[in-house]
C-alpha positions in Angstrom: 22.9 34.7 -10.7 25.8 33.4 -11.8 27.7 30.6 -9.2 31.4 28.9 -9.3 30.3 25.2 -8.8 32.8 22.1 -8.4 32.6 18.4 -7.2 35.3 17.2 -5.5 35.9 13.7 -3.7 36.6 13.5 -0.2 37.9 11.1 2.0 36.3 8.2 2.7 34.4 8.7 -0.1 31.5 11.0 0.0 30.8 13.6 -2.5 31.7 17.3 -1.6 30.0 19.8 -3.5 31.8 23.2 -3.7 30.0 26.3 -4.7 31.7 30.0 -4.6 34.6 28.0 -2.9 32.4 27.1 -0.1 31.8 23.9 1.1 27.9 22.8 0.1 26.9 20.9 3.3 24.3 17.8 2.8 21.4 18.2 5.2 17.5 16.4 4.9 14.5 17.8 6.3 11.5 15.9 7.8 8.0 17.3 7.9 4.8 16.5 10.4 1.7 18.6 9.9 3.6 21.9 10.8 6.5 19.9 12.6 9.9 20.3 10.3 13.2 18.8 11.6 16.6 19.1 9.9 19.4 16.5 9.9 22.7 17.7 9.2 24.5 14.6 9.1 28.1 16.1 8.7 27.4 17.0 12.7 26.0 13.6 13.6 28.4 11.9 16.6 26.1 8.6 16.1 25.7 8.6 20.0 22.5 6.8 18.9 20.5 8.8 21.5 17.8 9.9 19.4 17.2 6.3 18.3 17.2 4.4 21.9 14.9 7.3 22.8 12.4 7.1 19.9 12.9 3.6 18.4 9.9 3.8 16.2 11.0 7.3 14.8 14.7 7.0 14.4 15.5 4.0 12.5 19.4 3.6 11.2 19.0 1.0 9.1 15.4 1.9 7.2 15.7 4.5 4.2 14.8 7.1 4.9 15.6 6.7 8.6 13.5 9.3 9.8 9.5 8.1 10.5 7.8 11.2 12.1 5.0 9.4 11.8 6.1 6.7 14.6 5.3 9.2 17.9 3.6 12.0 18.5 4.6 15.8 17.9 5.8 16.6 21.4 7.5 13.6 21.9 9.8 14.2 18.5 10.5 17.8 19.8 11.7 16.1 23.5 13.9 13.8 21.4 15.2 16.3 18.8 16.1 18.9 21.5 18.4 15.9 23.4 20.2 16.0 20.4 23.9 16.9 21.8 25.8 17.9 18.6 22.8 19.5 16.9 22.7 17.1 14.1 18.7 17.2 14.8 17.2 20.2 15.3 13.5 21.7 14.7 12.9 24.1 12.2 9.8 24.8 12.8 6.7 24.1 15.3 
C-alpha cells in the first residue's frame, strides 16, 4: 500500500501530518484491564471538567496526564461520558 504523506506546520505551532491529502488527527489511548479510553485532543474545549471531577485521574500538568489507575473503572466511565465535546470517550468496556 502505497500512501501520499506530508508534514506541514500549522499555526501556533503544532505539527500537521497529512496523508492522502487528509488531515492525520493526533489522538492517545489509555488502557485499564479491559477499560480503553481515547483522547482526541484537537476536540478538547479545556472546560477542565474531567479533571475537577476525577482529580487523581486527570492531571494537566503530569505527563502523561491520564492515570487510570487513580479511581476505579466505573467511576472513569461516569467521568469520560460527562465529557461535552467528546475529546474523552470509551473505546471499550
Amino acid at each position: 500500500m502505497d500512501f501520499n504523506f506530508s508534514v506541514n506546520r500549522a499555526p501556533v505551532h503544532r505539527l500537521v501530518i497529512v496523508l492522502d491529502g487528509v488531515p492525520a488527527v493526533a489522538t492517545r489511548t489509555y488502557e485499564k484491564g479491559s477499560l480503553k479510553i481515547l483522547w482526541q485532543p484537537e476536540l478538547c474545549s479545556h472546560c477542565e471538567n474531567c479533571w475537577r471531577g476525577l482529580p487523581d485521574v486527570f492531571k494537566p500538568d503530569a505527563r502523561p496526564w491520564v492515570n487510570l489507575e487513580g479511581a476505579s473503572t466505573p467511576d472513569i466511565i461516569d467521568q469520560v461520558t460527562q465529557c461535552p465535546t467528546g475529546a474523552l470517550s470509551i473505546l471499550s468496556r
